[in-house]
C-alpha positions in Angstrom: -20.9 -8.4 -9.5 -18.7 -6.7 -12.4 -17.5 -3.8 -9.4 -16.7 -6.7 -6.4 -14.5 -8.2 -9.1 -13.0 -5.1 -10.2 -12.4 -4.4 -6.2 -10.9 -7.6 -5.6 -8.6 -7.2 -8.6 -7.3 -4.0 -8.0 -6.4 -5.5 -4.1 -5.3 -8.6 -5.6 -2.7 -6.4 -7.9 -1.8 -3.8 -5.6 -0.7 -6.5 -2.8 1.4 -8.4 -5.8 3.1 -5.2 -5.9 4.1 -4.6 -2.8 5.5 -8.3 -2.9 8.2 -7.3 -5.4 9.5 -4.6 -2.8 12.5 -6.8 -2.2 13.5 -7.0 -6.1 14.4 -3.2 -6.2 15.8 -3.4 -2.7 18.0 -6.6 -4.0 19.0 -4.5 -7.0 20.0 -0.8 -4.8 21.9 -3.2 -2.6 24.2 -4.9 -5.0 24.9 -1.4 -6.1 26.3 -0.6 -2.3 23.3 1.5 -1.1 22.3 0.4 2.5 19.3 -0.6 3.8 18.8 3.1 5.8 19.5 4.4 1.9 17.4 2.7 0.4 14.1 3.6 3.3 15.3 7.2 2.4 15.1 6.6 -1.4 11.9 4.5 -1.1 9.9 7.5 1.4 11.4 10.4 -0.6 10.3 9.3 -4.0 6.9 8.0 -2.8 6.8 11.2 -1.2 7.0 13.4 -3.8 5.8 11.9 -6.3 2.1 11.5 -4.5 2.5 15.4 -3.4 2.1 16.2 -7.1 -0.6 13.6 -7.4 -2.5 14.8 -4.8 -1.5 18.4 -5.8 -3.1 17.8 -9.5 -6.0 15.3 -8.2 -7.4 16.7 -5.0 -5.7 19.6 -3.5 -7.6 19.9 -0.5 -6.3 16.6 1.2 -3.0 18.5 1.8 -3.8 20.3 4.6 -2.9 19.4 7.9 -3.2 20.9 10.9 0.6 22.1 12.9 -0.7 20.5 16.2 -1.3 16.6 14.7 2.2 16.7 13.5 2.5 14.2 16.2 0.4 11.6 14.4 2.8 11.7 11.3 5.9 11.4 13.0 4.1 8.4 14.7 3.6 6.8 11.5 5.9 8.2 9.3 9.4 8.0 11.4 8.2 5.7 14.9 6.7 3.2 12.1 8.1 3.6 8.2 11.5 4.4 9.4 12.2 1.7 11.5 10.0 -1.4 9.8 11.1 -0.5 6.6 15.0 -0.6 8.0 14.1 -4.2 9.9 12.6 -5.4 6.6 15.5 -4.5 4.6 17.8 -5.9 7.0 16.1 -9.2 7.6 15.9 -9.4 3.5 20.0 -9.2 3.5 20.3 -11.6 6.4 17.6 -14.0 5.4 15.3 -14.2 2.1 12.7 -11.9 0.4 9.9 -14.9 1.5 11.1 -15.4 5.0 11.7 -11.2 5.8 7.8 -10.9 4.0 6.2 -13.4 6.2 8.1 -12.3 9.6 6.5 -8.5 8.1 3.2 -10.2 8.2 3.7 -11.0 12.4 2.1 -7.3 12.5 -1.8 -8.1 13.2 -0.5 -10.0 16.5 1.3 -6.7 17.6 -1.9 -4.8 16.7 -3.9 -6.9 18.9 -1.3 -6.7 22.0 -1.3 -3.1 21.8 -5.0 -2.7 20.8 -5.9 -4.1 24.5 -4.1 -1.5 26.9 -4.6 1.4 24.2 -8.1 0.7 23.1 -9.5 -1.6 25.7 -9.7 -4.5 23.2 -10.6 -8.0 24.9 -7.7 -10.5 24.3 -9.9 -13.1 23.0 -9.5 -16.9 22.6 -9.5 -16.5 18.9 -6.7 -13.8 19.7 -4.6 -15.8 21.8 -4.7 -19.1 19.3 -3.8 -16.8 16.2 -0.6 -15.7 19.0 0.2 -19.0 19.4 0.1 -19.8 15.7 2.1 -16.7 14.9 4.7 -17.4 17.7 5.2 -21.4 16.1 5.4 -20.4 12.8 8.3 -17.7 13.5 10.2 -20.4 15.4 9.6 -22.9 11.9 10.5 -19.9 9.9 13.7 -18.9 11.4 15.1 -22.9 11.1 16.0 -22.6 14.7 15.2 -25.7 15.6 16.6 -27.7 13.1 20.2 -25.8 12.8 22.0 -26.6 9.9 23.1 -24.3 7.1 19.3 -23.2 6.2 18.8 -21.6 10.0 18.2 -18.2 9.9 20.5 -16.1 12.6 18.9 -14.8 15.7 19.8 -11.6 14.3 18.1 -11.9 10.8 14.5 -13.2 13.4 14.5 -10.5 15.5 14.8 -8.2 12.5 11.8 -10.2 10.8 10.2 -9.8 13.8 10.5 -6.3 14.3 9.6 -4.9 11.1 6.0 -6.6 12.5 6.0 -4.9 15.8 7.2 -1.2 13.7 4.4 -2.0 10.9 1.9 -2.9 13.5 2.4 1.0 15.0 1.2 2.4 12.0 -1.8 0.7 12.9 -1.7 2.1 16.6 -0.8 5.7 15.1 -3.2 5.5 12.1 -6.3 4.5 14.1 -5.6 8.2 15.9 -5.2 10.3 12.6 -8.1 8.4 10.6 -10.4 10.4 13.3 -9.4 13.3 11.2 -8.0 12.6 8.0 -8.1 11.2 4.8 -6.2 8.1 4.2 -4.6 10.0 1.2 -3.6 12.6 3.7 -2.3 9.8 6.0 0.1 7.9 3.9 1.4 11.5 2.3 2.4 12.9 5.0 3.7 9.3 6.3 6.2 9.3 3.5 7.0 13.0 3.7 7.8 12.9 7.5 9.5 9.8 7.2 11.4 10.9 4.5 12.4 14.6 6.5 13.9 12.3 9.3 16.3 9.9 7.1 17.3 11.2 4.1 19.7 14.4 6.1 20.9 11.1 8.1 21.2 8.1 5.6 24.2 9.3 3.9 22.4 9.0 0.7 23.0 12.2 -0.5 26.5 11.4 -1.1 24.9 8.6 -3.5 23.5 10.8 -5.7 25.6 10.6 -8.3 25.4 6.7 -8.5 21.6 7.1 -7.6 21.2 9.0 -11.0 22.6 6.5 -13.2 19.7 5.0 -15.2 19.3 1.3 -13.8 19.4 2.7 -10.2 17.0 5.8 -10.8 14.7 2.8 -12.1 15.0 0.8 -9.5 14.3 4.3 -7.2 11.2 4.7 -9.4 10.3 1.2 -9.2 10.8 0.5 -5.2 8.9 4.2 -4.7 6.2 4.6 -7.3 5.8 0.7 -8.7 6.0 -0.8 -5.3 4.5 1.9 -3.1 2.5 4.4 -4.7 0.5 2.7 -7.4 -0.1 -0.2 -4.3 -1.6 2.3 -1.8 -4.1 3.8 -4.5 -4.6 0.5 -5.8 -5.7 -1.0 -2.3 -6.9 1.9 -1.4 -9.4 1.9 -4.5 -10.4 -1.6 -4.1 -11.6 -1.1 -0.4 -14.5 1.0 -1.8 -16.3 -2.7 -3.0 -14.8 -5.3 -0.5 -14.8 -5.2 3.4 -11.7 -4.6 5.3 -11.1 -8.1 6.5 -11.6 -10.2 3.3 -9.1 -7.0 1.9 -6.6 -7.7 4.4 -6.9 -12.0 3.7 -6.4 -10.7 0.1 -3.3 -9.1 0.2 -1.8 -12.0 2.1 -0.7 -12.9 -1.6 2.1 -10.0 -1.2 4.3 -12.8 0.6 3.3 -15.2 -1.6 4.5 -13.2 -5.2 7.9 -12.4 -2.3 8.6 -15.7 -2.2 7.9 -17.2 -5.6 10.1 -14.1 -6.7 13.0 -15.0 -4.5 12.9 -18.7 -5.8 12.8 -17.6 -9.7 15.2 -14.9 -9.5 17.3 -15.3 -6.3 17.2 -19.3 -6.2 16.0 -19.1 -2.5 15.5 -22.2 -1.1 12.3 -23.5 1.4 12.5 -26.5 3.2 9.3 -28.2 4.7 9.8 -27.0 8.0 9.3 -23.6 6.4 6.6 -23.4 4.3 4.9 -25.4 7.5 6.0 -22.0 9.7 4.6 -19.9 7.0 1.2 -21.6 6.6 0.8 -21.3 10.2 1.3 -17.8 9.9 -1.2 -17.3 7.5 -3.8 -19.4 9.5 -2.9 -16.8 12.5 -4.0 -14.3 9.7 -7.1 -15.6 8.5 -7.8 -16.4 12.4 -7.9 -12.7 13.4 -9.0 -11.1 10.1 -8.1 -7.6 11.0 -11.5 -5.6 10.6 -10.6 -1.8 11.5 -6.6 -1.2 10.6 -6.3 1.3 8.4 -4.9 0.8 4.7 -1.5 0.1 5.1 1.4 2.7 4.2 4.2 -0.3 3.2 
């Protein structure tokens, strides 16, 4: 009993921190780094950072073999790169609660892709949870009721597609899980990831305003606080709790996203809302994702 709780905790607390992603992003972006910056800073720090963990802990889950490369830049530059960019951006056009929820549109891009790829039946439970997903985007976005509180087309499609890129780490994680650790997985995520953006982000030239103190936290924090530390945590806490129930658990990550954005941010939600975002959650709990790999957020 004493290890299920200790499971669920750890879960419980590494989702929470991945829901605070958007305070250090909030924080860099006041401080004129851009969303692309800010994916290089996050991937480069988490990067290195668990390299020396690993390095120190268990050596052996760095090595890789030259011809799965493919599987990393899948993950790390296909998926990372871009959801991570669309999450940002729909944080700066929207809210930290509305970008986390659209994020959480991934499990209905897993199942769309699963069925061509994987020969997965489209099931009715499937297609309700679409349906659900799909109404609760539309409520989100404040499309339908116009007004100041809408959210830009723009701002949804960004939402949207930080599911469909996290749902591809799914797609390309399912292939490397037949050969490696999930350590080994979200390293070399973060590594490739960061490889591809950082030469291209411009952030280099930010160096010198990236080593000022309250941005090298904020570095630390959106890369070790809100990245590492999650993924071991989560990681961790599968050991005693199955996969599903795990990934109903960390639907508290846009919960602590949204209470943060009304305490800090004074973001506002209107019924309409908090209606689109409890559908989203039923769409969730509906499918109850059994076999995605731990995520790489």
């Amino acid at each position: 009993m004493n290890s299920s709780v200790k499971s669920y905790g750890l879960i419980f607390l590494g989702a929470a921190l991945w829901g605070g992603i958007g305070v250090f992003f909030r924080a860099l972006s006041a401080e004129g780094f851009t969303p692309m910056q800010v994916v290089a800073i996050r991937a480069a720090v988490a990067g290195a950072v668990m390299a020396v963990f690993l390095a120190i802990k268990k050596p052996a889950l760095l090595r890789i073999r030259l011809r799965d490369c493919w599987m990393f830049v899948g993950t790390g530059i296909i998926s990372l790169v871009f959801f991570n960019w669309c999450y940002f951006s729909a944080i700066e056009l929207s809210s930290m609660s509305v970008a986390a929820v659209l994020l959480y549109t991934s499990p209905i891009f897993v199942v769309l892709l699963s069925a061509p790829l994987f020969g997965e039946r489209l099931t009715r439970r499937k297609l309700v949870a679409l349906a659900l997903t799909f109404a609760g985007c539309i409520l989100v976005s404040g499309l339908l009721s116009g007004g100041a509180g809408a959210m830009s087309l723009k701002g949804l499609l960004l939402g949207v597609g930080s599911g469909f890129g996290y749902a591809l780490y799914s797609i390309f994680g399912r292939y490397a899980l037949r050969r490696y650790d999930t350590m080994t997985i979200t390293l070399y995520t973060f590594l490739f990831a960061a490889l591809a953006v950082v030469p291209f982000s411009g952030v280099i030239g930010m160096a010198p305003a990236l080593l000022q103190p309250s941005n090298a936290l904020s570095a630390l924090g959106i890369g070790v606080l809100c990245t590492m530390l999650p993924y071991i945590l989560y990681t961790e806490g599968l050991s005693g709790v199955e996969t599903g129930r795990a990934a109903i658990l960390a639907t508290v990550e846009p919960a602590v996203a949204t209470i943060l954005g009304i305490c800090l941010f004074q973001e506002q939600l209107g019924p309409a809302k908090l209606l689109g975002m409890a559908l989203i959650f039923a769409s969730i709990l509906l499918l109850n994702t059994r076999n995605a790999p731990a995520p790489a957020k």
